[in-house]
C-alpha positions in Angstrom: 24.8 17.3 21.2 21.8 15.8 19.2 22.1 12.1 21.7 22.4 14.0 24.5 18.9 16.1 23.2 17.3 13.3 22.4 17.9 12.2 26.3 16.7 15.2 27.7 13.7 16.2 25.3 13.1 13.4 23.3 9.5 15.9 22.4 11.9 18.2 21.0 12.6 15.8 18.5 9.2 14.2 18.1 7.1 17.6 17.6 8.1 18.3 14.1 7.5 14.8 13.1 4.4 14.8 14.2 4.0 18.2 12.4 5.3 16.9 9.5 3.1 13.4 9.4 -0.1 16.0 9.9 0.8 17.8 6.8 1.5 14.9 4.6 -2.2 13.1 5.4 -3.8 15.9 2.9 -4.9 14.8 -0.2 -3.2 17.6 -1.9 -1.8 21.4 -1.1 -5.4 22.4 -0.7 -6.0 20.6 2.7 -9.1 18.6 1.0 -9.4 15.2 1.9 -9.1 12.4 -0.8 -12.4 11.6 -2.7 -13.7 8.2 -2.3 -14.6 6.3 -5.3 -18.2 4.5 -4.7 -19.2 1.2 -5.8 -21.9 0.8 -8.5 -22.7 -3.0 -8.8 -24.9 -2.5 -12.1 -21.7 -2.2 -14.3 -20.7 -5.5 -13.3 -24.0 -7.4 -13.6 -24.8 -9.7 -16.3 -23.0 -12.4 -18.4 -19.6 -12.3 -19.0 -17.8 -14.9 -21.5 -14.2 -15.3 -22.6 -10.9 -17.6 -22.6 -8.2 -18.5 -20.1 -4.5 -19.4 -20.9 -2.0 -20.8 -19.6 1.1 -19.2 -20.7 3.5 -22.1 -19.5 2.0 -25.0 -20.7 -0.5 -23.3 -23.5 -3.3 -25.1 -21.0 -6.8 -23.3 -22.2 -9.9 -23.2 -22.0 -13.3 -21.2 -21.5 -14.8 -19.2 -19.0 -18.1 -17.8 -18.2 -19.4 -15.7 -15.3 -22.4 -14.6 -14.1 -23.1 -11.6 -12.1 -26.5 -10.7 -10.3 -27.4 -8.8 -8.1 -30.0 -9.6 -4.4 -30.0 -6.4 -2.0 -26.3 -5.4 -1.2 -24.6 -8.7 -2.1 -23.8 -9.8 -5.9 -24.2 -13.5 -6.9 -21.6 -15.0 -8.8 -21.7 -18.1 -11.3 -18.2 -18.7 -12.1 -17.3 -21.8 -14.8 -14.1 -22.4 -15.9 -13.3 -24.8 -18.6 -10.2 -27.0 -19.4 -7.4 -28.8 -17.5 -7.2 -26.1 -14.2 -4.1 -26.4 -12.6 -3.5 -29.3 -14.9 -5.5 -32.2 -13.8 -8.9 -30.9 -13.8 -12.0 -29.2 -15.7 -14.3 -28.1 -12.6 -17.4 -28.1 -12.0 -18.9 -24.4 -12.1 -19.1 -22.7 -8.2 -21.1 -20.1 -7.1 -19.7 -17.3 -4.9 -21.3 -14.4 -3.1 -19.8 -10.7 -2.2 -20.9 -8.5 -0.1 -21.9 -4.7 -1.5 -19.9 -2.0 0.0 -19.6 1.8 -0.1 -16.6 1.3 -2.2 -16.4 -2.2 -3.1 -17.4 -5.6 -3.0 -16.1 -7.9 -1.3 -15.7 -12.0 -0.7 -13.5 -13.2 2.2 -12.8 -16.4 3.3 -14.6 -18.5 0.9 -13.7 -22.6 0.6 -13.3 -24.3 -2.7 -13.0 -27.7 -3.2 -11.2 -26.4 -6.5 -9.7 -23.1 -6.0 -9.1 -23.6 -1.7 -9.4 -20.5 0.5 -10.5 -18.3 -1.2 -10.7 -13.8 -1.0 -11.7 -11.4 -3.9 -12.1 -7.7 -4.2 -12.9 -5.4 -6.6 -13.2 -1.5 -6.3 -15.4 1.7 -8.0 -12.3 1.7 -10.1 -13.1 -1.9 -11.4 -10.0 -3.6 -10.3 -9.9 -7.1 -9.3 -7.8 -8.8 -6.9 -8.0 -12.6 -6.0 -6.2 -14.9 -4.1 -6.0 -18.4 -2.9 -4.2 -20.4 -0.8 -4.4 -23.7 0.3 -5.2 -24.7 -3.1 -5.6 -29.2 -3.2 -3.3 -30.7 -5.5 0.6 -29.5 -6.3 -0.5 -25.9 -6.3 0.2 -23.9 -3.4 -1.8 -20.5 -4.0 -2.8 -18.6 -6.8 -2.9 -14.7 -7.2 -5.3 -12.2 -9.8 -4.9 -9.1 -10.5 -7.6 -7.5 -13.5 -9.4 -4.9 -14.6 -13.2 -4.6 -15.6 -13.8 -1.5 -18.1 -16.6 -1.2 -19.8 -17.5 -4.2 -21.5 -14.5 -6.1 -21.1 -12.6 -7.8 -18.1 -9.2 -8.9 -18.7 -7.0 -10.2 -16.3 -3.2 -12.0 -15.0 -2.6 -14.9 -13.0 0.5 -15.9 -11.1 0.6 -19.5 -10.3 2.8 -20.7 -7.9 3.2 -24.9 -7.0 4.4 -26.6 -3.9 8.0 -26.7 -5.3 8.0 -23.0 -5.5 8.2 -22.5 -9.5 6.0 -20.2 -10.9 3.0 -20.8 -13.8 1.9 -17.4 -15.5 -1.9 -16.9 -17.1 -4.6 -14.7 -18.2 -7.8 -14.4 -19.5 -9.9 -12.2 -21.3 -14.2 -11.9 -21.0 -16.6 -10.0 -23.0 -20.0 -8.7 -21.4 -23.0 -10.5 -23.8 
């Protein structure tokens, strides 16, 4: 009975789907639609200094980052100290993200270090990086943090050419 439905009046089917997917794009039972968190750059700007480590080696190291702020795009001077990806202590880089109405955002940035590179972080202050095409035996690299207050902490998941898997972190304190 229901196949043979479905071949006659497959809309008989479809309409309380459709009813149902309506309904469940509401926020909540009140029919209000979800508040959007905005972006306010100023909690981020300034100098930020901490430590990174490697968790499988014991690989660490300092880092420093500068945040300013020109128009609708924040300025960032990133150094990180040590043997990166085991081989390497890197010159600082300088990256730029563009000022949205609920984040900021860098896409598609090239590193000789760090390779492609795309970062975002919300009104919420959470961070997420990535890179791929990273030179050396690492394939890609992925970030997740948070940046509350005066602090920024975050965790790294490494992953090499070979497929195994280095964990990290590091912490940073707004001077």
């Amino acid at each position: 009975m229901l196949a043979a439905l479905m071949l006659r009046r497959p809309s008989a089917l479809l309409a309380p789907l459709l009813a149902l997917a309506a309904a469940s794009c509401h926020n909540d039972s009140t029919g209000q639609s979800p508040v959007m968190i905005t972006f306010n750059p100023t909690i981020y700007l300034g100098d930020w200094t901490g430590t990174w480590t490697n968790l499988n080696t014991s690989g660490t190291g300092a880092l420093t980052v500068t945040v300013e702020q020109e128009e609708m795009t924040l300025n960032i001077e990133f150094d990180m100290d040590g043997q990166v990806f085991e081989s390497m202590d890197p010159d600082p880089e300088s990256y730029e993200a563009a000022i949205g109405a609920s984040e900021a955002r860098m896409a598609s940035f090239k590193s000789d270090v760090f390779g492609a590179l795309s970062a975002t972080i919300d009104g919420l202050g959470i961070l997420t990086i990535s890179g791929t095409g990273v030179p050396g035996t690492t394939d890609r690299f992925d970030i997740t943090g948070t940046i509350a207050g005066t602090k920024m902490t975050f965790v790294a998941t490494i992953t090499s050419q070979n497929g195994s898997i280095t964990t990290g972190y590091a912490t940073l304190d707004k001077m």
